[in-house]
Structures are given as structure tokens and as C-alpha cells.
DORO-830873 format. One line per 2 residues: number of its first residue (from 1); their letters; for each residue y, z, x of C-alpha. Coordinates in pm, whole numbers, always signed. Example, Ala and Ser with C-alpha at 12.3 -4.5 7.8 and 13.67 -1.06 7.14 Angstrom:
% DORO-830873
1) as) -450,+780,+1230; -106,+714,+1367
//
This chain:
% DORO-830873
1) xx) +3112,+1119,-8216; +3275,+795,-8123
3) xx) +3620,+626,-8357; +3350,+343,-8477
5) xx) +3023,+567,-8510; +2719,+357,-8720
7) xx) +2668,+77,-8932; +2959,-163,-8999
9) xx) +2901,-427,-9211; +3061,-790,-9114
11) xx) +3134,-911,-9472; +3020,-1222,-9633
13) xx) +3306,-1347,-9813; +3249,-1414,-10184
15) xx) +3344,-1746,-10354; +3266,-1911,-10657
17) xx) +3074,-2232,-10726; +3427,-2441,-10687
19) xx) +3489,-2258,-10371; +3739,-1997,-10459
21) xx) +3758,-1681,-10301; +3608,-1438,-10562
23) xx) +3821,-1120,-10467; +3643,-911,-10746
25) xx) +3349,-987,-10645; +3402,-866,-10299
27) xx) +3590,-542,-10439; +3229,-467,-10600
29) xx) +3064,-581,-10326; +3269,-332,-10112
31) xx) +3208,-65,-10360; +2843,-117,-10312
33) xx) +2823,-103,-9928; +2995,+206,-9966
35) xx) +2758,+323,-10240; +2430,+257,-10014
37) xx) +2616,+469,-9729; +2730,+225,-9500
39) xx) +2999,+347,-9236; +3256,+100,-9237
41) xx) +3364,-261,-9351; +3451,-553,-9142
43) xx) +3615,-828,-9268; +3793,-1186,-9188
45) xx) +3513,-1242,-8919; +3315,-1577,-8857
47) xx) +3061,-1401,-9104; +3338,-1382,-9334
49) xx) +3418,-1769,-9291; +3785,-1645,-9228
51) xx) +3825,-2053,-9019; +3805,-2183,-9376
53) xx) +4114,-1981,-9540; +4422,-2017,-9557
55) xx) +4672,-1755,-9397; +4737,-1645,-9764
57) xx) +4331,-1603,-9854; +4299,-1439,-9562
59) xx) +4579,-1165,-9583; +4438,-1074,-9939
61) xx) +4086,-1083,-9840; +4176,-818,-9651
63) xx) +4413,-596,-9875; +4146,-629,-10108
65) xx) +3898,-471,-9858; +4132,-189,-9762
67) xx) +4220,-155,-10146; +3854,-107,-10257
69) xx) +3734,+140,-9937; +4038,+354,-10098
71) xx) +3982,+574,-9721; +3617,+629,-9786
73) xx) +3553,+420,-9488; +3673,+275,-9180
75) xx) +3826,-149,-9235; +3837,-309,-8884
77) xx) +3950,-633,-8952; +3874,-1008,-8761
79) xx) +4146,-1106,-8572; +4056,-1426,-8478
81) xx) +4284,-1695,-8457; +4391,-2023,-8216
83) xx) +4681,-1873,-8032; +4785,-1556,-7878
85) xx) +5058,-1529,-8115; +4887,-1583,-8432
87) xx) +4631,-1298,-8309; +4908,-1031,-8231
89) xx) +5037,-1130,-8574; +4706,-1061,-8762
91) xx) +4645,-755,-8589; +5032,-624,-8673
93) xx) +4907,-745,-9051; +4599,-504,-9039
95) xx) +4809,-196,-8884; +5096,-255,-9122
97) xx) +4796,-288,-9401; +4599,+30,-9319
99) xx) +4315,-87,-9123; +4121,+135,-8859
101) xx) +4117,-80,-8610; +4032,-495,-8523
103) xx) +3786,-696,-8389; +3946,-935,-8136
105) xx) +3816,-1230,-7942; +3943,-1363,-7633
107) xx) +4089,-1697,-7661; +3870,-1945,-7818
109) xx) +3975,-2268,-7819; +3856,-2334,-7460
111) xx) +3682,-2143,-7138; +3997,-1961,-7039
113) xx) +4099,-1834,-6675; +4046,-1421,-6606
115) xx) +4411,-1372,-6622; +4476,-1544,-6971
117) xx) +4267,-1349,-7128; +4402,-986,-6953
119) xx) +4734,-1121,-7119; +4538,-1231,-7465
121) xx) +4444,-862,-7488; +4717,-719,-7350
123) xx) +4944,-921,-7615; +4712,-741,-7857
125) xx) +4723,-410,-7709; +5107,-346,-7721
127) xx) +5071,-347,-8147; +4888,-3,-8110
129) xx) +4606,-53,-8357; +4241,+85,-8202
131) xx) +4042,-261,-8023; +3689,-369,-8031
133) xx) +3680,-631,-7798; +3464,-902,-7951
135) xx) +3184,-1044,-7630; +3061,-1320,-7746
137) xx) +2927,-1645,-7533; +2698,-1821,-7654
139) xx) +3015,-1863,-7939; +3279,-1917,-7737
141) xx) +3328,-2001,-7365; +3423,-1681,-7195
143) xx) +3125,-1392,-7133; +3328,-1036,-7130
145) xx) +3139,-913,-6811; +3070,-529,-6765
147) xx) +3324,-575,-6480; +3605,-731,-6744
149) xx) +3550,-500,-6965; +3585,-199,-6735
151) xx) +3896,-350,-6627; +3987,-426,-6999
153) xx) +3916,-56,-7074; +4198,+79,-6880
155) xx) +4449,-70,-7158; +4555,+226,-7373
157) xx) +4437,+81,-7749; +4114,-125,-7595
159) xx) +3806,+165,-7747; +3488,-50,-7786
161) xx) +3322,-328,-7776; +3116,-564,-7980
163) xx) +2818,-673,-7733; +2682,-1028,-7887
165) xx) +2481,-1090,-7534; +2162,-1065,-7698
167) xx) +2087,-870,-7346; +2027,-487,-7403
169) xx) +2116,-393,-7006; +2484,-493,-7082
171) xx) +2491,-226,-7289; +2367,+31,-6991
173) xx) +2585,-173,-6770; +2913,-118,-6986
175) xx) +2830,+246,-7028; +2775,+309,-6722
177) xx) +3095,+120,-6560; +3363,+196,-6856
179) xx) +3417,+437,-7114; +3435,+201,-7393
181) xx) +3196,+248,-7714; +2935,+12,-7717
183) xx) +2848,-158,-8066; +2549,-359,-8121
185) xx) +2693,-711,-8215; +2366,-876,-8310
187) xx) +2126,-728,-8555; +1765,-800,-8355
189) xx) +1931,-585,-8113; +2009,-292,-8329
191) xx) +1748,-58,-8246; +1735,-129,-7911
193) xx) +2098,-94,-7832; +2065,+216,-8068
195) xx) +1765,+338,-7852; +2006,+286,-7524
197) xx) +2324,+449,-7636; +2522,+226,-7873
199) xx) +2691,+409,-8114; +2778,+189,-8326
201) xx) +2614,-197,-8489; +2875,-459,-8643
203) xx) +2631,-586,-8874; +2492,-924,-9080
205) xx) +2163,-868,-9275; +2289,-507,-9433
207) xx) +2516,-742,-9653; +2172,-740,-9807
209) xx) +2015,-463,-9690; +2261,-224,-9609
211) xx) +2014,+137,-9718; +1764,+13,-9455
213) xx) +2030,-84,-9232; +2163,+255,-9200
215) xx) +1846,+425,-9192; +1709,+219,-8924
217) xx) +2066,+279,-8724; +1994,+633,-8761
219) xx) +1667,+686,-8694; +1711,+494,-8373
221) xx) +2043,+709,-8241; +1791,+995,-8327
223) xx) +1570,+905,-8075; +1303,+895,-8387
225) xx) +1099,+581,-8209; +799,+585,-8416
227) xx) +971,+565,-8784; +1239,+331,-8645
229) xx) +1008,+66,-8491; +793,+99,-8833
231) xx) +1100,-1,-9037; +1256,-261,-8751
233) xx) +945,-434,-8716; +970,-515,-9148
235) xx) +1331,-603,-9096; +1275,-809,-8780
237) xx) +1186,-1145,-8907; +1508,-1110,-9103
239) xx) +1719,-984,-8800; +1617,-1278,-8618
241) xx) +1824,-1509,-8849; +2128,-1330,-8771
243) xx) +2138,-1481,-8419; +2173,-1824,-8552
245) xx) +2440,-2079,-8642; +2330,-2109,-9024
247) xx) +2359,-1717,-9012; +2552,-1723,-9299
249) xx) +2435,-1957,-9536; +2101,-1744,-9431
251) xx) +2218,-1424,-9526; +2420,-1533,-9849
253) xx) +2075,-1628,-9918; +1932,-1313,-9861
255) xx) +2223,-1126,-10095; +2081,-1364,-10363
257) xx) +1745,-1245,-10334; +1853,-894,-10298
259) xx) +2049,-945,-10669; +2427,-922,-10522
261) xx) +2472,-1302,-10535; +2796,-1391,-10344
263) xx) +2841,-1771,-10398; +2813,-2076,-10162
265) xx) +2941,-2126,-9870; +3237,-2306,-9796
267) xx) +3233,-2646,-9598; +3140,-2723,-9310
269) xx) +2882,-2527,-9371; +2625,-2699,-9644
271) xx) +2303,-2552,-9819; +2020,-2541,-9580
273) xx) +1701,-2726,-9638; +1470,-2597,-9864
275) xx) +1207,-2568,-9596; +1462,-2300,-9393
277) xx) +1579,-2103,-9719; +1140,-2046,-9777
279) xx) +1113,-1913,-9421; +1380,-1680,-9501
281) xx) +1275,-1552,-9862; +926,-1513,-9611
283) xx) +1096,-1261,-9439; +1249,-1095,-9719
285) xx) +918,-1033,-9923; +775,-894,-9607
287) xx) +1012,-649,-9547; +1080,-543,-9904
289) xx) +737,-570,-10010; +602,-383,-9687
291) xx) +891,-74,-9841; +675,-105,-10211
293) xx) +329,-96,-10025; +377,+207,-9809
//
């Protein structure tokens, strides 16, 4: 058993139509993950649209997250931010809060040298809150190598990372070369990376879909091939969205035709064309109405 075994979900964050963060509707929406068996919560990350808060927005967003998982489950909480500083401060916020752990990028405002981001993380290291190291380059300018992160791994408080490569050998390559925890960061990966020893999937489409989520998790880290490709090849289509920019106007989409609306989302990001939003409710009806059929 790892400290971040499972399915964590990366929440949407709820708003209403004038763009308001609708903190009861994410307590319910917290109490429903939980409900459908999910194994942890995850928010203030870009799925979470935490660039469009303010500081204030943010810091309840997440007491309100802690507040409804009431210990049930894990909260590892974005940590995101422009500086160094204003990182180490969110991630003192989330110990001092009750969170599990964070999710922490390296810098992200530009492709930064090897050495500033060993002092980005080791700035976050010294608060002494658990650290899934956040890989993501196709995001952000910096790709968190195997070789970083075994070298990254030697910090005390650095336990996992989230692998957004889209490339399943990283995963063998990280295991292999470190002794971090390896969590699926992107969900058309998920039962591969399951299937390869990832123990663990920070996760988009179970906003919507969190029952099949886990099951398919499980199934997977079971080694059960033939029921988990069955159930990943419904999901796929859906997965697939997940791994693009409009990811979450897509899967705020998908919550509505789940019933669990959530709201719009905030600016920048604009409703998608209707042409996109019909490939998507494509995907949905296949994979819910391939569950009725069988």
C-alpha cells in the first residue's frame, strides 16, 4: 500500500451562472465522490481553474474540501502558483489546514534551469507536508525526467509523482530508478499505467464518472485484463478528452450529462462549439449506454 493508493479525483470547481464560486455545491459534490467510493480529493488544480481565483476563493475552496471529506479521505491540494514563495506559502496553507499532502509544479512561468527547480522543490520540501511532484510538459516548459526525479526523490517529503507524459515507459523508468509512487496523471493512461505498476491515477472524467473510475482503477491494479479493457475501451472515447486544453469545459460538460451540473466555466475559458460538446455527449452515450446494454 502506497500514502496516495487509487483514484483521486482533480476537482472541477463549481460556480454559478454569474461566475461565483458555488462552495455548497462543491461540499455536495465532495460528498458524492466520496459516496461512489473514490479514494481521495484534489483540489485548486488547473482542473479546478484555481488561475482564475483570488487568494481568498482559493483558501476556502479548499477548507471547504477538507471540511466536507470530514477524514473520510485523503485532500492533496494544487499548489500552483507564479513564484517560489507564493508556492511554499500555499503548501504551509494546506498543512496548517489539514491536507494529506500537495500537488506541486515546478516553476511555470518559463523553461527553468535544473538547479532552480532542485531549489523550487526544495523550498517546498522544508514545510514537511507529503509531495507529489506534478510532470507535466506539454503544460509547462520543464519535463521531470526519470533522472530528476530520482534525484528529486532523495528529498525527505518528495513521495510521488503525477506522470502527465502521456508515455507509459516513464512510469517503468521512474520505478525502476526511484522509489517514488507513480500516479497516472492523464486518464487515457489509467489502465495502462495501472497495468504497469502505478498505484495511484489523479483523475478528470470520474468528476463524472467516478463508480467506473474506480472500478476500472481496480480491476487494472488486479491484473484483471479482460474486464478492465471491456470497461476502458467504453470509457476511452471519453478519456481521450481529458488530454486536451478544453478539458474542462469538456468534462463540466460531461457532469451535466451525468445530472451533477457544476456551472460554467470561468473566463478565459468560453463554451465550446456546439459541434465539440456533440462529440462529447457521443462518447458519453456510448459508454453509459454500452453499461445498460450488457
Amino acid at each position: 500500500m502506497g500514502r496516495f493508493d487509487g483514484v483521486y479525483v482533480a476537482l472541477v470547481t463549481p460556480f454559478t451562472e454569474e461566475h461565483e464560486v458555488d462552495y455548497k455545491r462543491l461540499t455536495e459534490l465532495c460528498e458524492w465522490l466520496i459516496q461512489e467510493g473514490i479514494d481521495g480529493l484534489v483540489p485548486s488544480g488547473s482542473l479546478g481553474e484555481y488561475a482564475t481565483m483570488t487568494g481568498e476563493e482559493r483558501a476556502k475552496v479548499i477548507n471547504t474540501v477538507i471540511a466536507a471529506a470530514k477524514g473520510r479521505v485523503p485532500v492533496v491540494v494544487g499548489s500552483a502558483a507564479p513564484s517560489t514563495r507564493q508556492a511554499v506559502e500555499w503548501v504551509q496553507f494546506s498543512k496548517d489546514a489539514g491536507a494529506a499532502g500537495v500537488m506541486a509544479l515546478p516553476p511555470i512561468n518559463y523553461k527553468p534551469l535544473e538547479n532552480e527547480v532542485f531549489a523550487h522543490y526544495e523550498a517546498l520540501n522544508t514545510v514537511g507536508l507529503p509531495i507529489i511532484a506534478y510532470n507535466n510538459p506539454h503544460d509547462y516548459k520543464i519535463d521531470l525526467t526519470p533522472d530528476i526525479l530520482a534525484r528529486l526523490s532523495k528529498m525527505e517529503n518528495i513521495v510521488a509523482v503525477k506522470e502527465f507524459t502521456g508515455d507509459v515507459r516513464r512510469i517503468q523508468d521512474i520505478l525502476a530508478m526511484s522509489d517514488l509512487e507513480v500516479m497516472v496523471g492523464v486518464d487515457d493512461l489509467a489502465m495502462e499505467g495501472a497495468l504497469v505498476g502505478a498505484t495511484g491515477w489523479i483523475s478528470g472524467v470520474p468528476n463524472a464518472l467516478p463508480k467506473e473510475g474506480v472500478e476500472l482503477f481496480r480491476l487494472a491494479r488486479e491484473g484483471n485484463l479482460k474486464e478492465a479493457q471491456a470497461l476502458y475501451r467504453r470509457l476511452l472515447p471519453l478519456f481521450h478528452f481529458d488530454a486536451s486544453p478544453q478539458l474542462v469545459q469538456s468534462i463540466k460538460y460531461m457532469m451535466e450529462l451525468a445530472n451533477f451540473p457544476v456551472g460554467p466555466t470561468r473566463p478565459p475559458r468560453l463554451p465550446l462549439s456546439e459541434v465539440y460538446y456533440a462529440d462529447i455527449k457521443k462518447a458519453f452515450d456510448f459508454a453509459v449506454g454500452a453499461a445498460s446494454s450488457r
